[in-house]
C-alpha positions in Angstrom: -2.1 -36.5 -164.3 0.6 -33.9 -165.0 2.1 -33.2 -162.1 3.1 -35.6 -159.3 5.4 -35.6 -156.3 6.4 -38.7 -154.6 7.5 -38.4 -150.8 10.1 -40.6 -148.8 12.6 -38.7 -147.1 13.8 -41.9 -144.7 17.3 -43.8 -145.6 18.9 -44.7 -148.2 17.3 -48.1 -148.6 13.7 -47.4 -148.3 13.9 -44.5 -151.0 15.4 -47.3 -153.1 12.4 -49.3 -152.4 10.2 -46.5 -153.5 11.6 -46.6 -157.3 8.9 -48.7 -158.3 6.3 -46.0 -157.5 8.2 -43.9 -159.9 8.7 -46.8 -162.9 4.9 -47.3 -162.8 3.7 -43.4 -162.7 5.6 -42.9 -165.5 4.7 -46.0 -167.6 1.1 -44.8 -166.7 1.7 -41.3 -167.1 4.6 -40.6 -169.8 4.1 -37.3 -170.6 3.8 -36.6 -166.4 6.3 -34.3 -164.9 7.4 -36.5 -161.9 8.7 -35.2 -158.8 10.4 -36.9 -155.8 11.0 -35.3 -152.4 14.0 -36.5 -150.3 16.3 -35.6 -147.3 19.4 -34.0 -147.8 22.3 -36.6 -149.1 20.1 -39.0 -150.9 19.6 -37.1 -153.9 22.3 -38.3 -155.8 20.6 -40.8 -156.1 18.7 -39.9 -158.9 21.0 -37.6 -161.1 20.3 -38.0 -164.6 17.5 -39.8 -163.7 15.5 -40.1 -167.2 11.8 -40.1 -165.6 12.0 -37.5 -163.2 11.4 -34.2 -163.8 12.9 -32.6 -160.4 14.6 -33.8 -157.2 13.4 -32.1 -153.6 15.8 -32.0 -150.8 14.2 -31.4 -147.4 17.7 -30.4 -144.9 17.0 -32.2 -141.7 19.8 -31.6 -140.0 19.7 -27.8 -139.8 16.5 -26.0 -139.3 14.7 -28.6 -140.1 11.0 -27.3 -139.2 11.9 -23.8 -140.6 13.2 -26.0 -144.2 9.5 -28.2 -143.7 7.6 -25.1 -143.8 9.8 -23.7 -146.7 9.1 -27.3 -148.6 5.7 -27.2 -147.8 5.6 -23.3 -149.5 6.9 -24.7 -153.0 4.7 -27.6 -152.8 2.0 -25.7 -152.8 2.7 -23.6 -155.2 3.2 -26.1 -157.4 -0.8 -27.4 -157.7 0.4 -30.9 -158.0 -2.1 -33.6 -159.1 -1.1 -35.9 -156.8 1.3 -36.9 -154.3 1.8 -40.3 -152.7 3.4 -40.3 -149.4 5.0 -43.6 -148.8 6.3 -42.6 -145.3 4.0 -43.3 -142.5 5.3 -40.3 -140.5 3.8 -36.8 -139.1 6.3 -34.4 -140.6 5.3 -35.7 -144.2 1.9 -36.3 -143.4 2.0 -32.8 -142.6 3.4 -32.0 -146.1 0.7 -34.2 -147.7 -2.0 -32.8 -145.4 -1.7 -29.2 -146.5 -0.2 -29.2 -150.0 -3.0 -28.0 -152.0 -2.6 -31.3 -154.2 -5.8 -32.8 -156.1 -5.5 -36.1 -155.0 -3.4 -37.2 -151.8 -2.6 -41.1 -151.1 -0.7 -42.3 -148.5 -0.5 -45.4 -145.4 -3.7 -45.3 -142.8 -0.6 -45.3 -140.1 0.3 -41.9 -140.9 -1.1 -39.5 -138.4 -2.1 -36.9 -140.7 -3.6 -39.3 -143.4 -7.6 -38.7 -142.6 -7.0 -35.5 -144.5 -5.6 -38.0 -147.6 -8.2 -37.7 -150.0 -6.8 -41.8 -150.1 -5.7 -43.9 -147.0 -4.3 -47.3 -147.2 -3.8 -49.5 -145.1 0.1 -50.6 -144.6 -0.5 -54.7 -144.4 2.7 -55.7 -142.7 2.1 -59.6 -143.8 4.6 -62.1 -144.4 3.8 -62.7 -148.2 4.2 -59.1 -149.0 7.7 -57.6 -150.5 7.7 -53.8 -149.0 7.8 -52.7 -152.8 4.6 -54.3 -152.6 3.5 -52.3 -150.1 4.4 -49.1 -151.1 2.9 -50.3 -155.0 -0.6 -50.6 -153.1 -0.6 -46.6 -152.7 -1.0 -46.3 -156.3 -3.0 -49.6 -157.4 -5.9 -47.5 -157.9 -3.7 -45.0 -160.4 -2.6 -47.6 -162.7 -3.8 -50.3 -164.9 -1.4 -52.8 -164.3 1.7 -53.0 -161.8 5.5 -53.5 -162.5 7.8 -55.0 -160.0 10.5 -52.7 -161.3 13.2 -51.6 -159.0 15.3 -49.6 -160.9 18.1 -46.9 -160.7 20.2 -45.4 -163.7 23.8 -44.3 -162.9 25.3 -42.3 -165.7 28.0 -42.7 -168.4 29.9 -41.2 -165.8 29.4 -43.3 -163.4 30.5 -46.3 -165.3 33.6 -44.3 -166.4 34.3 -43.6 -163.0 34.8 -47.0 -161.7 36.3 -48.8 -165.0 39.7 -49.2 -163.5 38.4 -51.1 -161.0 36.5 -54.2 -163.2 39.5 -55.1 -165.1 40.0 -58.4 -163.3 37.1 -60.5 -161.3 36.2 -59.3 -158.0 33.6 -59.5 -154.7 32.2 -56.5 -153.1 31.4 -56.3 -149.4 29.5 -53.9 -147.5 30.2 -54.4 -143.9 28.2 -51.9 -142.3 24.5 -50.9 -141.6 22.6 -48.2 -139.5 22.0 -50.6 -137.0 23.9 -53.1 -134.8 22.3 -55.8 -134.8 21.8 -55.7 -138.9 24.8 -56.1 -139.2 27.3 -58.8 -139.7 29.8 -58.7 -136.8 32.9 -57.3 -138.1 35.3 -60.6 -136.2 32.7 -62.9 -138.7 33.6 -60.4 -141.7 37.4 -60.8 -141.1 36.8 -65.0 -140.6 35.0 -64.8 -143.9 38.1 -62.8 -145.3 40.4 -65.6 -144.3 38.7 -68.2 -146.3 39.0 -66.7 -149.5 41.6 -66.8 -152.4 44.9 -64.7 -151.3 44.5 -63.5 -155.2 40.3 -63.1 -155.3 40.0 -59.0 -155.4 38.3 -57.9 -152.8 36.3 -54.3 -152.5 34.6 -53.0 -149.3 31.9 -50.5 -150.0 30.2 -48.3 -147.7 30.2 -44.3 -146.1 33.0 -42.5 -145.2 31.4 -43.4 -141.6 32.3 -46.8 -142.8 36.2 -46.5 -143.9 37.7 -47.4 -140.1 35.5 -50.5 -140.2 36.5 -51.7 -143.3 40.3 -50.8 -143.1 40.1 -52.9 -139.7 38.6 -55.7 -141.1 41.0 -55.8 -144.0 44.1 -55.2 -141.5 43.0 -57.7 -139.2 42.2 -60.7 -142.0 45.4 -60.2 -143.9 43.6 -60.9 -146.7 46.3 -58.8 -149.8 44.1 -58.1 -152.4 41.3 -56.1 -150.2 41.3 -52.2 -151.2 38.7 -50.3 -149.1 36.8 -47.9 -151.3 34.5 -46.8 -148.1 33.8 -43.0 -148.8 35.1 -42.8 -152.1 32.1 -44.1 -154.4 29.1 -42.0 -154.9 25.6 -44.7 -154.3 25.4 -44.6 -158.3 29.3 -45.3 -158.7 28.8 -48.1 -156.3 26.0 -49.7 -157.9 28.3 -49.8 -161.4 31.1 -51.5 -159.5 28.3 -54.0 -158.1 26.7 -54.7 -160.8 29.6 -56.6 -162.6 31.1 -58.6 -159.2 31.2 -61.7 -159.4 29.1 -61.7 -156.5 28.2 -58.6 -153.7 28.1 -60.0 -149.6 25.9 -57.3 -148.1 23.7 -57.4 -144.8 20.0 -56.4 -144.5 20.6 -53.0 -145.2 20.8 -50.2 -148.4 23.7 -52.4 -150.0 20.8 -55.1 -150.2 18.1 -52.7 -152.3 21.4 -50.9 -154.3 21.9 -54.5 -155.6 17.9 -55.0 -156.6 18.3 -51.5 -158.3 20.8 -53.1 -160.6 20.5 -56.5 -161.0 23.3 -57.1 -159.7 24.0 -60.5 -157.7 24.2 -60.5 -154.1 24.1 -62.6 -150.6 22.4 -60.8 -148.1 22.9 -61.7 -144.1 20.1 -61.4 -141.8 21.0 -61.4 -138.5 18.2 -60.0 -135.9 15.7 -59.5 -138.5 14.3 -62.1 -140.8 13.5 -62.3 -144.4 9.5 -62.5 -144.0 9.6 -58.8 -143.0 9.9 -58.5 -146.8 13.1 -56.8 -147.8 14.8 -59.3 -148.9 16.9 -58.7 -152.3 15.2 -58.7 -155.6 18.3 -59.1 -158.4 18.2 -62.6 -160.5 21.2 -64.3 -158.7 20.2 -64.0 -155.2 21.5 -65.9 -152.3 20.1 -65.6 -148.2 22.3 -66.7 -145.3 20.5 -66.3 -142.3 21.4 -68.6 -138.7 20.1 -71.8 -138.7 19.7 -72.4 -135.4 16.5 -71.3 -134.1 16.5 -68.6 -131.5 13.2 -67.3 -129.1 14.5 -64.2 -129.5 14.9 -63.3 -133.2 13.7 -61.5 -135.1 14.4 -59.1 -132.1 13.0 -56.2 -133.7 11.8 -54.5 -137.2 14.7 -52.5 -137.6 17.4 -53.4 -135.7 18.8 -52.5 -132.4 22.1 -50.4 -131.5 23.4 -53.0 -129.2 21.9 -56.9 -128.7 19.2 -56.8 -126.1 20.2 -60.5 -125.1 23.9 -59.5 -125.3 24.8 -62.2 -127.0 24.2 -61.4 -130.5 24.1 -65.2 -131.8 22.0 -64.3 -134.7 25.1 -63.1 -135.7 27.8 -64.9 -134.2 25.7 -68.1 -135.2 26.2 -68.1 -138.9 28.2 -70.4 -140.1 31.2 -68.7 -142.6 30.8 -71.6 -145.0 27.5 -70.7 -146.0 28.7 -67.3 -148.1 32.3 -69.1 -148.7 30.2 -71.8 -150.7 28.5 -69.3 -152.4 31.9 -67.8 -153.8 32.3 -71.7 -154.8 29.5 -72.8 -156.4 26.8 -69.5 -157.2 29.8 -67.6 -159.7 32.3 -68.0 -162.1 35.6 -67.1 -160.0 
């Protein structure tokens, strides 16, 4: 193999997820020039990345047919030797279909993959991880698999954020794409009252994110809170993670940035569950989750924009404790 191109153009947290596809093509493949194709914003992501050779950006959000037929163009031109297609989508499928590529692989859910020259089948079973899953497009490729998630912020990046890790602090990451992933923010702020007035305090996240967090500061009167929302890049971010003392995130891209870093982290699972496998892969891991069992959870794969019980008591359920104890006893605050 010499040239490869690796597809997932979906959020933030499942391009994350894909990283192992790129750690084992390249331990496989060394000398491989690796390509990765994803939409517009996430490619910061990988800059500086030391195993790939180019980052594709497909623009969604203007033209975006007119910029698929443009990507498909260069792809084809480019007389790769394989691409995998960990999306299970026809816009991408479409890509794979027609590329000109050697070799194709991609999930049997995709409706373009019967002209993959490799189909599998996306197992959505409850002892699977989903880097698991998306590892199973290139088991054939490889001789042995590595259950490496891994990004690589810059010198940069570390420089960046220095200021910030010169006494010990927590991260949080309030917010997710979805509703009912996410922590409710009155549960954030009853969190926020329970901990040390002096215990720095960071809320990461979009500049979507920055009213959310500034309310939930506001609101818990908590002193030592500084909301960073908007002001990190994903690779900044993962620096100023990867030293906490310990990162409170919900089922979400937060989760996966942590994984990608090693960094430690509590994840909250509110309408989904952690069987759906994306739970958090870093060594000091914690999962807080409601403990009371509810017929309607998990709710959903992804998540909801609003409770479809209206009552949101996966969320509302979980008892603040839980992550305060974890401040007590799982670091060194």
């Amino acid at each position: 193999m010499k040239k490869i191109l690796i597809i997932q153009t979906a959020s933030i947290g499942d391009v994350i997820l894909a990283t192992p596809i790129v750690e084992n093509l390249h331990i496989q493949f060394p000398d491989a020039d690796i390509d990765i194709l994803v939409k517009m914003g996430n490619e910061t992501l990988f800059e500086k990345h030391p195993f790939l050779h180019q980052v594709l950006i497909w623009n969604k959000k203007q033209q975006k047919y007119k910029n698929l037929l443009h990507l498909l163009s260069y792809i084809r031109r480019q007389r790769y030797d394989l691409i995998v297609n960990v999306q299970r989508f026809l816009s991408t499928g479409f890509l794979t279909a027609f590329s000109k590529a050697k070799i194709t692989t991609g999930f049997k859910k995709n409706p373009f993959s019967f002209l993959f020259t490799h189909s599998i089948k996306h197992l959505f079973d409850h002892q699977l991880h989903e880097i698991d899953r998306n590892l199973s497009l290139i088991s054939r490729f490889i001789t042995q698999t590595h259950r490496c998630i891994r990004l690589y912020p810059s010198e940069e990046d570390i420089a960046s954020v220095s200021s910030y890790k010169t006494i010990p602090y927590i991260t949080i990451s309030p917010a997710s794409l979805w509703f009912t992933k996410q922590f409710p923010k009155e549960q954030w702020i009853r969190f926020l009252q329970t901990l040390p007035s002096d215990l720095k305090v960071y809320f990461l996240g979009g500049t979507a994110d920055h009213v959310l967090c500034d309310e939930i500061i506001q609101k818990s009167g908590h002193i030592c809170s500084e909301n960073l929302a908007g002001k990190l890049t994903f690779l900044q971010s993962a620096v100023l993670m990867q030293q906490a003392q310990m990162n409170y995130v919900n089922d979400s891209a937060p989760t996966h940035l942590c994984s990608a870093v090693n960094a430690p982290v509590t994840t909250i699972f509110c309408s989904t569950v952690p069987c759906f496998g994306f739970t958090p892969l870093s060594d000091r891991l914690n999962i807080v989750e409601c403990q009371e069992v509810l017929p309607c959870r998990p709710c959903g794969i992804h998540g909801y924009k609003e409770c479809p019980k209206k009552h949101f008591k996966c969320g509302y359920n979980i008892n603040i404790n839980e992550l305060t104890n974890i401040l007590k006893y799982d670091t060194r605050y």
